[in-house]
Structure formats: structure tokens, C-alpha cells
N, C-alpha and C positions, 0 to 999 in steps of 0.2 A: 617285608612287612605283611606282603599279604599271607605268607603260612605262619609268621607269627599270629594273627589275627584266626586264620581257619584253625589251627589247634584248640587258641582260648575257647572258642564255639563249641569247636571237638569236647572240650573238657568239661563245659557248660550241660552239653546234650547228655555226655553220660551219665555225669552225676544229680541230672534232674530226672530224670527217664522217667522213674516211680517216685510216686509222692512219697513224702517221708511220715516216720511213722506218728500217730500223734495219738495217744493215748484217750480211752474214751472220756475220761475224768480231768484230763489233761495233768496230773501227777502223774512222773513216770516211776512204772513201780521199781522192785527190788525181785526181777522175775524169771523163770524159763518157760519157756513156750511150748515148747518141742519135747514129746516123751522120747525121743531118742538120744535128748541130749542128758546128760549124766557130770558129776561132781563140777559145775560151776562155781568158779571163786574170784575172787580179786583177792588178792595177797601183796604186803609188803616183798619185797625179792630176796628169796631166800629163807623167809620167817614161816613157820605151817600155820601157825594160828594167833597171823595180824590181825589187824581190822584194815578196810580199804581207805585211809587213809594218810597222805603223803602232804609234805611240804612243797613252797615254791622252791627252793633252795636247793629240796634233797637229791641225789648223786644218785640215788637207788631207786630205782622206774616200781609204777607196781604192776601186777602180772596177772592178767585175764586169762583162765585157762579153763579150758573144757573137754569131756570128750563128748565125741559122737558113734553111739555102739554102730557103726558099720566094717564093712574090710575096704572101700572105698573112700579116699578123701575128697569131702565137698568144695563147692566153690561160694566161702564167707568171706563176707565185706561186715565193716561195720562204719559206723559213724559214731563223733561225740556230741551229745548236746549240754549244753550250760542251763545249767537251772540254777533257780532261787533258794532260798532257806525253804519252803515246804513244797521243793521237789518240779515243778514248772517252769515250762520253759524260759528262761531269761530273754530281756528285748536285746540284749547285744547280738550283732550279728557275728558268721562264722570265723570273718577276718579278724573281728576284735578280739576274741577270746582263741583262737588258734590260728596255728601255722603250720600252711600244709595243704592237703586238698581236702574238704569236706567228708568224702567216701575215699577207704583204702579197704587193699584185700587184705584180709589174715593168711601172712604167707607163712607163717611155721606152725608147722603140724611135723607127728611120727606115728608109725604105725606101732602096734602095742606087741610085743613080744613075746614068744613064750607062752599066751594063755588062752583059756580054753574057750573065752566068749572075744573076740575082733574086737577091735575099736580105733577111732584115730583119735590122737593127743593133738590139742592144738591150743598155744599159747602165743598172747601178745602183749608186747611189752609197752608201757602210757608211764611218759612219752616214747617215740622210739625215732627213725629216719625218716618217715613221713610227717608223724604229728607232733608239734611241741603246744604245750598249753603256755597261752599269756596271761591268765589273769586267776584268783585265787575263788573258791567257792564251790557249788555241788553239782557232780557233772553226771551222763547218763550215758553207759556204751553200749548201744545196739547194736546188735548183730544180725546179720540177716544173708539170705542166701540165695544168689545168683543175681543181685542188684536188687530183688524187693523190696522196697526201705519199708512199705507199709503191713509188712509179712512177718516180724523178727522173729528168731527162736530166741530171744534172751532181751532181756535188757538189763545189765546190772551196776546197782551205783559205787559210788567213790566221791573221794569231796580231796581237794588242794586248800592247803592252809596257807596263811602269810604268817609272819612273826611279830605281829603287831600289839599284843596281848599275852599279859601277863596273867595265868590261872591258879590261884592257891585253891584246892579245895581236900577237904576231907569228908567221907564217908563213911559212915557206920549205921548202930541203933539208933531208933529216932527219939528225941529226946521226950517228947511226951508220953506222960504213962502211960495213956490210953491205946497207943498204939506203940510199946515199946516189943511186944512179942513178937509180932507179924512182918513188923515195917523198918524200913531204912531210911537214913536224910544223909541228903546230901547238900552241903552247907561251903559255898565258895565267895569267893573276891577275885573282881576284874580286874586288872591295872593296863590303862593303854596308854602306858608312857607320854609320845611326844603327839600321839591321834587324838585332835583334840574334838569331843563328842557333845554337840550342842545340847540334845534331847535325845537322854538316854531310854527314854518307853518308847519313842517313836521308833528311833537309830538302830537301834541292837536289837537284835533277835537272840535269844539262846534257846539252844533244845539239847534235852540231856536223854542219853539212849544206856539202858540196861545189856550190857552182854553183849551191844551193837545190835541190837532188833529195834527196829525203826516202827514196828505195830505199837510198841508200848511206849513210844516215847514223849516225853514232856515237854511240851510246847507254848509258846506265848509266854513264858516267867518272868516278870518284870521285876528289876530291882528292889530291892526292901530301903537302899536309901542308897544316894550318889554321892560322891565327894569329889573330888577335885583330884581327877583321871583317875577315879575308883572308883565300880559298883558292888555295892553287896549283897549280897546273893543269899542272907545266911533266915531261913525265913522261921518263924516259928509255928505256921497253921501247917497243913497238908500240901503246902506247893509244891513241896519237893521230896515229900514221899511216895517211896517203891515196896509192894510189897517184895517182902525178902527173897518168894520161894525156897527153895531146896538146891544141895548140890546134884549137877547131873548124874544120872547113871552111867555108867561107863559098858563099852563093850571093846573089845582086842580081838581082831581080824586078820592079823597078821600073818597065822600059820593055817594051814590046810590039814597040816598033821599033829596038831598037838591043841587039845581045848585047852581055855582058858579058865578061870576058878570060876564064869558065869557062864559056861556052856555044859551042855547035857552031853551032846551029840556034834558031830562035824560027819556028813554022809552026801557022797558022790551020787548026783545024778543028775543026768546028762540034762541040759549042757552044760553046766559047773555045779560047783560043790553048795549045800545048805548049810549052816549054822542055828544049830536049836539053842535060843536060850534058856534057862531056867524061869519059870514061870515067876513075875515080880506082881507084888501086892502095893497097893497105894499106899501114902506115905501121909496124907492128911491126918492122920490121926497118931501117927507116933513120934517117935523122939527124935532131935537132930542126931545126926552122925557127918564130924566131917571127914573130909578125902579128898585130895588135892585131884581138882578135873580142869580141865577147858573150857568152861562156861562157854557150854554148846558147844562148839566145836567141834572140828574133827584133824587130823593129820593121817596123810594116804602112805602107809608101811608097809613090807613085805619083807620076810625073811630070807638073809642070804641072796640081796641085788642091794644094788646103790643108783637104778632106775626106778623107784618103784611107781613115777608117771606112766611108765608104758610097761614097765615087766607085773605090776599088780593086779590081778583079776579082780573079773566082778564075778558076787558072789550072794546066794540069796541068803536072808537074814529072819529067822522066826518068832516073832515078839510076842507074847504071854502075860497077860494082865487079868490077873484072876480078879471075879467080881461075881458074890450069890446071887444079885439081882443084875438085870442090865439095867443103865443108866437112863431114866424116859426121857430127860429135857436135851438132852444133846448127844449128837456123836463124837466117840474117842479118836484119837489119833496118835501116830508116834511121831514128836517132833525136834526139831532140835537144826542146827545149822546146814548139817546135810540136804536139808528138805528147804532151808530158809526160812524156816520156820512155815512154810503155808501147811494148809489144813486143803491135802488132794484127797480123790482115789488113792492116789499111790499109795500115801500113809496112814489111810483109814482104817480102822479095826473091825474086824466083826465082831456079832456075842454068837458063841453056841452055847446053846441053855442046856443041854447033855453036862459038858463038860464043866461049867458054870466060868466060863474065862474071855476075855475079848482076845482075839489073835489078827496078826497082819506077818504078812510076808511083804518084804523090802529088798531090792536088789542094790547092793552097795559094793564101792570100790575096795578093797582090803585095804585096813588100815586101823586107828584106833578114835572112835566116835565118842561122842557124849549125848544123851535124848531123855527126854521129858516123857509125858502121859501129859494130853492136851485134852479136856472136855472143851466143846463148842456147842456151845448150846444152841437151839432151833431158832431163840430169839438173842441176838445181838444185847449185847458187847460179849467179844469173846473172854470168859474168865479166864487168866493165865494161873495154869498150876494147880488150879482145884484139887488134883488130883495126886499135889505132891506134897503138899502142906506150904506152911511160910515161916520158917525162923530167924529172928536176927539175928544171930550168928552165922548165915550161909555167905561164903567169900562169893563177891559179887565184883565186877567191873562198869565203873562208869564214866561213859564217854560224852565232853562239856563241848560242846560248838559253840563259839559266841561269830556270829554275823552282827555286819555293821553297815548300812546303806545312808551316806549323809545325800546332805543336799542336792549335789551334784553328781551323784553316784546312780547308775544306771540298771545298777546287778547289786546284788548280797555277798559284797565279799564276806570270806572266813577268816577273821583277822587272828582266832586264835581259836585252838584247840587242845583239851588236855584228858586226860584217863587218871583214876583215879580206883583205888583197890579197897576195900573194905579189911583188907587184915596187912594191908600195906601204905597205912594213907601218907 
């Protein structure tokens, strides 16, 4: 009894040690901390370009992975926390919503093979031998290292769905004239079967995410009318329009020795290789073209391995956005999934008024990317796309969360969740 009782203590002390993390806002974001850490994702297992989204049901874990550019592997622990529909921490405590111990280390990592810049790979699999999730909704995995919980290099989200929720929707152009050029509607019906929903403005939450970027997405949407274990969703004012944007620009990384139809140049210098692109002009002002992309996206390739987590280099990358004037109300950026869409240094542009072009240099993992041109302007809200134009015709993915919190209910479960394709509704 009594070394049963001194361990419990023992396991108590550790995992309290440092306080855990709590964000200033207390929304935890979608983030990396740490400039040494590099391509963070959450992925379905096995899929290059899921969204981090899994069922209570599903049989395939999803998969936290990242490197860190050293030749040494660190010592990462992380933690899960349960949040609500807008991202805050949930009042259930650690036992209700998981099984397991609150902090584990991340034990699998490899070291990177073959290429000319170090790095260790290290992935983890949710759930896996330590951790099982009990209850459905939007969780937040930090990462942190050597026990600092109040320290992370990362915090990145994921949500667990139930199957409680039936989602018919389709997406396209939106149906009013006024905004039939620019803009998309997305127009659905809930069905929740045998969950029966007192007050559905209070009860249900939905938020609907473009391309899975949670900065643009649409929140508080209340029903247009309820029936009887139906809501519908199908509005006709601006609720549920997006503008359309543009399709991504694509880049191919894959080879060392061989450009691709949007590179100038591929030139060795130490310590790995450059990638010149071809200088690209904004898109605001000319005609759609489509081209099947990743909407954002990215998947890590390499020619000639079947490793390419650890045999792929990292590799710098030269982006070219010609412009006669520079822009005065905001700065450019190049953005797109890789980055998670934030607006850093890292993917900030410059202008040189000689050459009359904005340029940034990007360290990226070999592979094949998709990226924007982001204006941010000096004063808030950040415009998405300015710089690409908006047509309704560009294939778009969108992803419906319906949360439901009744009376008794303590958390936001996700009772159902659906995606939804603009040229595949």
C-alpha cells in the first residue's frame, strides 16, 4: 500500500512540476513556436493532405509529426487538452475526457538520411499506448520540451467527431446576383436522428472552415428554420458566403536535378540547394484558370526513396511577385499551409524598387506545395487574397462542424462533421 500510494505522489509531482500552458487569450491557437521546428502537421494516417480530423469509431489514429533541424534528438513531452467549439479550454477534467497519464514523452523519432541539412523526424500517433480519448469534440496537442508545459514549441489542433449527425450540403456560386462573381454559398441540412435537440440557437453551434483555416472561418450560424430533428442551414443573405479566391499556385520540389515548368534555376550552395522560381504577377485583375491543386496544401516527395520523412531535404525556395509600386497599406507574404497560413518574418516579402518585385526566401522540406500572395494590411482585418482575385468558379473545400451542448452537457460535443467540394457537391 504504501509504494502503491508513493508512486501515485511520484506521478502527481511530475506531471505538476511546471505549470501548464495557458495561452494569453486563452484560445489555443493552431501554432509553432520554435523557428527550429519545421513541417508540423496533423494528418489522417497514411492520407498527405487530410484535415486533422477523426472519428470516435475510427481504427486509423491521426499523426502529429515534425522535424526539428538538429543532428541531436530532443527530450518532447506533450499534453492533450479538450476545448470547446471556439477553441478554450473545456471544464471537464483530465480523467473525463482521457485515459492515461496527462503528460507523455514522444518516443518515436529518426534521424534524416542522406541529406545535406540534419534533422530528427519525430511522430506521434492520437490515440496510441498511453493516451486514449473518451469523449468527442476539439482537442489541443502541446508540445513542449524537457517537462516545460508553460514553454511549447507547438500547439496544434484536431477535433474527434461522434456520428450523431446527419450533413447534406452543397457548395457552389452564390445565388444572388449581386454577389454571384466573387462569392460562394454554402447551403446544408442537419439531421440528428434519435438526439433529441430542445433549443436549437442555444444547443448547436456550427462553424464552417474554408480549405480548413480556422482565421476565416464562420461562426455563431444559426438555423434559418428547425423541424422536427432537422435544421436548415440553407440561408439566403450573406451568412454563408466565402469569397471564392483563386486556385493555389503550385510548386514541385521533388528533384535536385531536374526544374520543373515553374523554375528558372536549381543552384547548389552550401548548405543545400536554392530553387529560383519564375517571377509570378497578381491575379486580381485577370481571368480564372483552373488546375487541379491541394487547396493549400502540401505533400513531402522526393525522388527515387520511399522514406521521403527522413530521406527529403530541406531546401531554400525564391519567391518573385512583381509589383511597379510597392504596396503602402500593408505587408506581403507568401502563405499557404506550409506556414499555417500565419503572416511571420519567415514568409514576409520584401520590395526592391531597382528591380520593381517583392522577393522572400523560404526554407522548405522537398516536396510539392500550394501558396497564396497574402496582403496584411497595417490596419486589421486581414484581407484574404487581395492579391489573387475571387472567382466563382475556383474548387474550394468546405469543412461543417455542427457542436451540440444540451442541458446536461459539460463540453461541446462534435456530433457531426462533413466536407463538402465545390465541383463535387
Amino acid at each position: 500500500m504504501i509504494n502503491t500510494r508513493f508512486i501515485i505522489v511520484l506521478i502527481f509531482l511530475c506531471t505538476s512540476a511546471y505549470p501548464q500552458y495557458s495561452p494569453p487569450d486563452g484560445i489555443y491557437p493552431d501554432a509553432v513556436f520554435s523557428a527550429g521546428v519545421k513541417t508540423s502537421r496533423i494528418l489522417k494516417d497514411g492520407r498527405e493532405t487530410s484535415y486533422p480530423i477523426s472519428h470516435m469509431d475510427d481504427e486509423k489514429p491521426l499523426i502529429l509529426s515534425f522535424d526539428e533541424l538538429s543532428k541531436n534528438a530532443r527530450n518532447y513531452s506533450y499534453a492533450i487538452i479538450h476545448c470547446d467549439a471556439d477553441w478554450r479550454q473545456s471544464r471537464l477534467s483530465v480523467s473525463e475526457y482521457l485515459t492515461g497519464f496527462p503528460v507523455n514523452q514522444i518516443r518515436r523519432y529518426d534521424y534524416s538520411f542522406n541529406t545535406l541539412m540534419p534533422y530528427v523526424h519525430y511522430q506521434l500517433a492520437i490515440p496510441n499506448e498511453d493516451v486514449r480519448l473518451k469523449v468527442s469534440g476539439n482537442y489541443a496537442v502541446v508540445v513542449f520540451e524537457n517537462g516545460y508545459e508553460d514553454q511549447p514549441v507547438m500547439c496544434r489542433r484536431f477535433s474527434i467527431a461522434e456520428s450523431q449527425a446527419v450533413i447534406s450540403a452543397v457548395a457552389g456560386r452564390a445565388r444572388q446576383t449581386a454577389w454571384q462573381n466573387e462569392w460562394q454559398q454554402v447551403d446544408f441540412t442537419v439531421r440528428t436522428g434519435n438526439l433529441r435537440i430542445e433549443n436549437a440557437n442555444n444547443d448547436v453551434k456550427v462553424v464552417i472552415l474554408q480549405n480548413g483555416q480556422w482565421h476565416t472561418a464562420r461562426t455563431g450560424v444559426k438555423p434559418l428554420f428547425v423541424r422536427q430533428n432537422e435544421l436548415d442551414y440553407r440561408h439566403v443573405d450573406k451568412t454563408l458566403l466565402f469569397l471564392a479566391g483563386n486556385e493555389y499556385r503550385p510548386i514541385d520540389l521533388k528533384s535536385t536535378r531536374f526544374s520543373s515548368t515553374r523554375m528558372t534555376a536549381i543552384e547548389f550552395e552550401r548548405p543545400t540547394y536554392h530553387f529560383y522560381l519564375y517571377p509570378d504577377q497578381p491575379r486580381d485583375e485577370g481571368h480564372y484558370l483552373y488546375y487541379e491543386d491541394f487547396n493549400g496544401k502540401y505533400a513531402i516527395l522526393t525522388e527515387k526513396t520511399n522514406r521521403p520523412d527522413t530521406e527529403a531535404d530541406y531546401v531554400y525556395v525564391h519567391f518573385t511577385l512583381r509589383a511597379p509600386q510597392p504596396y503602402t497599406d500593408g505587408q506581403i507574404y507568401v502563405t499557404g499551409d506550409f506556414c499555417n497560413y500565419a503572416c511571420s518574418k519567415e514568409n514576409l516579402m520584401t520590395y526592391h524598387p531597382g528591380k520593381q518585385q517583392y522577393e522572400a526566401t523560404i526554407l522548405l522540406k522537398q516536396g510539392y506545395y500550394n501558396y497564396m500572395y497574402t496582403l496584411l494590411p497595417f490596419k486589421p482585418p486581414l484581407e484574404e487574397r487581395r492579391l489573387e482575385g475571387n472567382f466563382f468558379d475556383t474548387e474550394n473545400d468546405y469543412i461543417i462542424y455542427v457542436y451540440y451542448r444540451g442541458r446536461s452537457d459539460r463540453y461541446d460535443r462534435l456530433i457531426g462533421v462533413s466536407t463538402v467540394n465545390t465541383l463535387k457537391n
